[in-house]
C-alpha positions as CSV (number, residue, x, y, z in Angstrom):
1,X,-10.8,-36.9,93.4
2,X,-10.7,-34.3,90.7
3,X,-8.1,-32.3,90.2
4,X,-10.6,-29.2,90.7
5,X,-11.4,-30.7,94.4
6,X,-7.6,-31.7,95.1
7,X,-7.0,-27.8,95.0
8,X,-9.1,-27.4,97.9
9,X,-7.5,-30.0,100.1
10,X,-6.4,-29.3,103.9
11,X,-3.1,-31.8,102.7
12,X,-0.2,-30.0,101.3
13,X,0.9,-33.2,99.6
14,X,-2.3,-33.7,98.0
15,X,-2.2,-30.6,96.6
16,X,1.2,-30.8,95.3
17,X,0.3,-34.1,93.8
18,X,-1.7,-32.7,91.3
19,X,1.5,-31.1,89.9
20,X,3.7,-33.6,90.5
21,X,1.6,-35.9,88.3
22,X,1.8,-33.5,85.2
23,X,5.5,-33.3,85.6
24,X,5.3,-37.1,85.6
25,X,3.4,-36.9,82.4
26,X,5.6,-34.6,80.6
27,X,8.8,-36.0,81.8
28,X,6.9,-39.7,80.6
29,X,6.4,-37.8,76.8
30,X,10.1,-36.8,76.9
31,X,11.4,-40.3,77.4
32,X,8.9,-41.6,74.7
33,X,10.4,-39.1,72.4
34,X,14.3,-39.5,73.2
35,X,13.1,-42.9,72.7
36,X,11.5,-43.8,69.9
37,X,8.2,-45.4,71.9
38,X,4.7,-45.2,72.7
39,X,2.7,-44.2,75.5
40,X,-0.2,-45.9,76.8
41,X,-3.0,-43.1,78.0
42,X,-6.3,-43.2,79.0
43,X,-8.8,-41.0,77.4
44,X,-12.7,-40.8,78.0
45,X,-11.8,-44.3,79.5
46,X,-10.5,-45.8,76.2
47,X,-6.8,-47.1,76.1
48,X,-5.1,-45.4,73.9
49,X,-1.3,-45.6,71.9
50,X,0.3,-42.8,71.3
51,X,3.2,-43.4,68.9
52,X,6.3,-41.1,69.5
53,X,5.6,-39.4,66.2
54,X,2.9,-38.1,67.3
55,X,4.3,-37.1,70.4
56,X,6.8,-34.9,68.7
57,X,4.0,-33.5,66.5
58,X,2.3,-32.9,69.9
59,X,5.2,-31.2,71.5
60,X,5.6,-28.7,68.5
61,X,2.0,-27.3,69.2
């Protein structure tokens, strides 16, 4: 499901879930940074690292 059509869902939870999964994210970024690690993301169905530095130059944007 997209997260377009999740917004139209009769489920509470489902539609919840679409934010739960960005807090997720973020919190995910946070740890990474605090860290000193990488994240593994998916984008246009390519693995792809994303080193903490970036991350921080991320977060300042």
């Amino acid at each position: 499901m997209k997260a377009s059509e999740l917004q139209l869902a009769k489920n509470p939870d489902l539609i919840a879930s679409v934010a739960a999964i960005k807090r997720a994210a973020q919190q995910a970024r946070q740890t990474a940074i605090q860290t000193n690690t990488a994240i593994v993301v998916i984008k246009d169905g390519v693995l792809c690292r994303i080193s903490a530095e970036e991350l921080k130059k991320q977060a300042m944007t």
